[in-house]
C-alpha positions as CSV (number, residue, x, y, z in Angstrom):
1,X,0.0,0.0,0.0
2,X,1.5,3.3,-0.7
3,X,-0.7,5.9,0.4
4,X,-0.4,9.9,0.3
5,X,-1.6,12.4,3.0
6,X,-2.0,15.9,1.7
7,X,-2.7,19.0,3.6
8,X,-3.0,22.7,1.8
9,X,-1.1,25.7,2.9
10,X,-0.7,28.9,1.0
11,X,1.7,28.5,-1.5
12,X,0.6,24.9,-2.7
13,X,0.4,21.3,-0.7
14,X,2.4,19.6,1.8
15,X,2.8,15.5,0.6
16,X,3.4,12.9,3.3
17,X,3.7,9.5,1.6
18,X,4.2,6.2,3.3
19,X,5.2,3.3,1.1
20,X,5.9,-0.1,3.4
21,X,8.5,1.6,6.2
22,X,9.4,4.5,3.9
23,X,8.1,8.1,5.0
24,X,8.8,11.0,2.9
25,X,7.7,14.3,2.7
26,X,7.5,16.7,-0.4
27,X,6.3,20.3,-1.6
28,X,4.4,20.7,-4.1
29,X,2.6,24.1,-6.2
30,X,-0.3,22.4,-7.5
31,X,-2.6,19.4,-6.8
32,X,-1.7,18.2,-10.1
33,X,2.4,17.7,-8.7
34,X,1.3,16.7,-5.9
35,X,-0.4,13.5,-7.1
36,X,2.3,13.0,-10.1
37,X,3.7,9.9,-8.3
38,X,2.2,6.4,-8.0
39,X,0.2,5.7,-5.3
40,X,-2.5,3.4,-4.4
41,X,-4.7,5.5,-1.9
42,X,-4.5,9.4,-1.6
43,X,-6.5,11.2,1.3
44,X,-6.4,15.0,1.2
45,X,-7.9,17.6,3.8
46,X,-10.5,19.8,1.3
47,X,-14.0,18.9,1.0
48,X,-14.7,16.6,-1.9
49,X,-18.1,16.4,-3.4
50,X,-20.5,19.7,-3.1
51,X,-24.1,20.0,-2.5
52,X,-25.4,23.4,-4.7
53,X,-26.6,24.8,-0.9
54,X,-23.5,23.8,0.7
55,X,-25.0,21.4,3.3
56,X,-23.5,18.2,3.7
57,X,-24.1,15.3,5.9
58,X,-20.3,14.5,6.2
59,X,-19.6,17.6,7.6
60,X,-22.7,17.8,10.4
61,X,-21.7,14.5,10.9
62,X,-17.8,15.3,11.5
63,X,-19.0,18.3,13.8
64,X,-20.6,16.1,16.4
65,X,-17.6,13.6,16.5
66,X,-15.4,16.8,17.5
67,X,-17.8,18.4,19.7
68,X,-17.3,20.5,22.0
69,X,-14.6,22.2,18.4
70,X,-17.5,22.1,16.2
71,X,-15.7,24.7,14.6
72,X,-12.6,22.8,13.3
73,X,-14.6,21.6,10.0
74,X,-15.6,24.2,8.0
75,X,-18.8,23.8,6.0
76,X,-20.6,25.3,3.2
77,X,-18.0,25.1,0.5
78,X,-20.5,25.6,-3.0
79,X,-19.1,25.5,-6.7
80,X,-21.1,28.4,-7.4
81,X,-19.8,30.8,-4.8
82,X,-16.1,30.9,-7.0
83,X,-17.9,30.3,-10.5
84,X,-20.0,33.0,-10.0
85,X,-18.1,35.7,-7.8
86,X,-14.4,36.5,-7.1
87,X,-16.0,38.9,-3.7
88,X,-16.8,37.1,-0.8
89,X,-19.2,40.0,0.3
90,X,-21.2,39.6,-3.3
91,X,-21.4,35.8,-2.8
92,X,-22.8,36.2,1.0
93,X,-25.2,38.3,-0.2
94,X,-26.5,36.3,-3.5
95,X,-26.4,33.0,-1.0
96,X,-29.0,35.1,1.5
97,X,-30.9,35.9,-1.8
98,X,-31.4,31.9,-2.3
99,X,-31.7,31.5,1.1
100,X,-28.8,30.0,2.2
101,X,-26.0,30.7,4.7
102,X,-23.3,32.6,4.3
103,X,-20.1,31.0,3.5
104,X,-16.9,31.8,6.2
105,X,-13.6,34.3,5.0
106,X,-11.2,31.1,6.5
107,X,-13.8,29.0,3.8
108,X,-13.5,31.6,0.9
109,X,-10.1,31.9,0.8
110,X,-10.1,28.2,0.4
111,X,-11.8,28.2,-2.7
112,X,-9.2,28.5,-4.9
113,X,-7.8,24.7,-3.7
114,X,-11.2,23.7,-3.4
115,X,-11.9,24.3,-7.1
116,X,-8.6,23.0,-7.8
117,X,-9.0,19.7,-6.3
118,X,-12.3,19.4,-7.4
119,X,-11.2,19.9,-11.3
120,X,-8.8,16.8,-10.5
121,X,-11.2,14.4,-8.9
122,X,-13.9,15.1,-11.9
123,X,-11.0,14.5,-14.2
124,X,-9.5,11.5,-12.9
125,X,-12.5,9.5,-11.5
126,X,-11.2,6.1,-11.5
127,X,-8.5,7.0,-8.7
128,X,-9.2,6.1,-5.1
129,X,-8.8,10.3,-3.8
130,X,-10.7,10.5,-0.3
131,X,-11.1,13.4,2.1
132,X,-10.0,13.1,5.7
133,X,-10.1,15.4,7.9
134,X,-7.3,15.7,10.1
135,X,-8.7,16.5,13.7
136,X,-10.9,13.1,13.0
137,X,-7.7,11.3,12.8
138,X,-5.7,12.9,15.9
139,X,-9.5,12.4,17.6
140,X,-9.2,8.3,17.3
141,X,-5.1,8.3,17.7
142,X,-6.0,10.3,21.1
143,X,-8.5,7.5,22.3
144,X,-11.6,9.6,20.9
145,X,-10.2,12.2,23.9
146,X,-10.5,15.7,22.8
147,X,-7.3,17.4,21.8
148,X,-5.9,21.2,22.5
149,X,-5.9,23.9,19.6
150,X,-3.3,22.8,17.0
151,X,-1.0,26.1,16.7
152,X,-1.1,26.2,20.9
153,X,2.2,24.8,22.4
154,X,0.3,21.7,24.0
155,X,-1.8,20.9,21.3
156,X,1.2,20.7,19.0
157,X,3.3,18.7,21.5
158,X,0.1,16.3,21.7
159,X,-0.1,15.8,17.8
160,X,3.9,15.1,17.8
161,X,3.6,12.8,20.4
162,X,0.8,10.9,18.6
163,X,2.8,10.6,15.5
164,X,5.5,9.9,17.1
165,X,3.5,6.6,18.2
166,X,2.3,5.8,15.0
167,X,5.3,5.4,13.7
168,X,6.5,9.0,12.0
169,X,10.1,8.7,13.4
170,X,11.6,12.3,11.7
171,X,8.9,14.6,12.6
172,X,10.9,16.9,14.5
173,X,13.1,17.0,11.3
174,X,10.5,17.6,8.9
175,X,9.1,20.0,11.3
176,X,12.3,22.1,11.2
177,X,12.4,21.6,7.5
178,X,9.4,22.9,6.8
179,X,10.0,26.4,8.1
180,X,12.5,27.1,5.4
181,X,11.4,28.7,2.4
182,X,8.6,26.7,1.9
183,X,5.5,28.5,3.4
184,X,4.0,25.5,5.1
185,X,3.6,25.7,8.9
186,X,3.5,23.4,12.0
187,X,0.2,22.4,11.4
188,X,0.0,21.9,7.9
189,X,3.1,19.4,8.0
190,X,1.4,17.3,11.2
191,X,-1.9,17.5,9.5
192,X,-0.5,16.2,6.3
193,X,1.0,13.3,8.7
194,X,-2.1,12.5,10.1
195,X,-4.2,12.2,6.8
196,X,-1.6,9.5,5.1
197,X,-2.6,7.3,8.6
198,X,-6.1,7.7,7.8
199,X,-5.0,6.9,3.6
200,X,-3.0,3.8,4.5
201,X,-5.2,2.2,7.1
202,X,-8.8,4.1,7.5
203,X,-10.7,3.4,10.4
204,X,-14.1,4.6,9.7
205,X,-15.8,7.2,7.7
206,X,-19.1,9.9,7.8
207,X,-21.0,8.9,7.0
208,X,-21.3,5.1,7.5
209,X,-21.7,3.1,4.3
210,X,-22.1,4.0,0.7
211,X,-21.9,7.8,0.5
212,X,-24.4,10.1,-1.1
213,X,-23.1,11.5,-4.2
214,X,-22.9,15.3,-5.8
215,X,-24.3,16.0,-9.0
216,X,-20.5,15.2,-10.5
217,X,-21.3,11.4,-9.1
218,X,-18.3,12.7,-5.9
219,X,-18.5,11.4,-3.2
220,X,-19.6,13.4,0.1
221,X,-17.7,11.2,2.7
222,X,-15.3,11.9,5.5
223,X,-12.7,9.4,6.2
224,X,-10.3,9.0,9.5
């Protein structure tokens, strides 16, 4: 099994990939790089599949799995609001015109990957690409306990530790690696980390079963 775990951060994607007892780590500037090499099962932390009112079961589900921090899975993502406007203002106000919610400024400024990844998946629908969300993953490492803020000093420590016990034996390194030149942060590299687990060996998904699918036949599944 050689399985890829990518994360997002502002200048492109952070790729963890473990193949047998190899672990890498790469940079890439597009999704498309990014999932240039081989693999067998890629998980990546953006949503995958979209409803045209931006409510999805996945992510209500996800929500009440982190609870009491709901409000570590964004939700509402919509082709629309990016096909249609390039203002988040203008796009909160036409999604109150249909009656909708308004979509969040850490969600818009997302859109760009989302509609990124998105174009790939459509594209290439024969490869096994799954979204996992991060925070579900550290969840069931942590025993299902509830873990600190990721960018607070224990909350990082925690998510090192985890990996650490999972096998990622150059973290600290790939840590200290990431802070140069890159762009990626902390939290981008551990999340990456923590979504190649949940690629190489998932251990459950939102919702249960065979997932309801987007008008693109994606589907709307979280995996951890």
């Amino acid at each position: 099994m050689r399985a890829l775990g990518l994360d997002g951060f502002s200048k492109g994607w952070v790729a963890v990939c473990l193949d047998g007892d190899r672990q890498t780590i790469s940079f890439h500037a597009d999704i498309v790089d990014a999932l240039a090499r081989p693999f067998d099962r890629a998980g990546i932390d953006i949503p995958v599949g979209m409803t045209d009112n931006g409510e999805r079961d996945c992510d209500r589900l996800a929500r009440e799995r982190l609870r009491p921090h709901t409000s570590r899975v964004f939700t509402g993502a919509r082709r629309w609001l990016w096909q249609e406007f390039d203002d988040p203002d203008k796009a909160n106000k036409d999604a109150l015109g249909r009656g909708q919610k308004r979509v969040s400024r850490q969600l818009w400024h997302l859109g760009p990957k989302i509609s990124e990844v998105d174009a790939f998946v459509r594209a290439h629908p024969a490869r096994d690409i799954r979204e996992v969300h991060p925070e579900l993953v550290f969840l069931r490492m942590n025993g299902c306990e509830p873990l600190p803020p990721k960018k607070s000093e224990e909350g990082d420590a925690l998510r090192r530790r985890l990996l650490k016990r999972f096998g990622f034996r150059e973290i600290d390194e790939w840590l200290s690696e990431a802070r140069i030149g890159t762009g990626a942060k902390r939290d981008d590299v551990l999340d990456a980390c923590a979504v190649a687990i949940a690629a190489r060996e998932p251990q459950g998904c939102v919702p249960e079963g065979a997932p309801p699918l987007d008008v693109h036949g994606l589907p709307m599944q979280i995996w951890f």
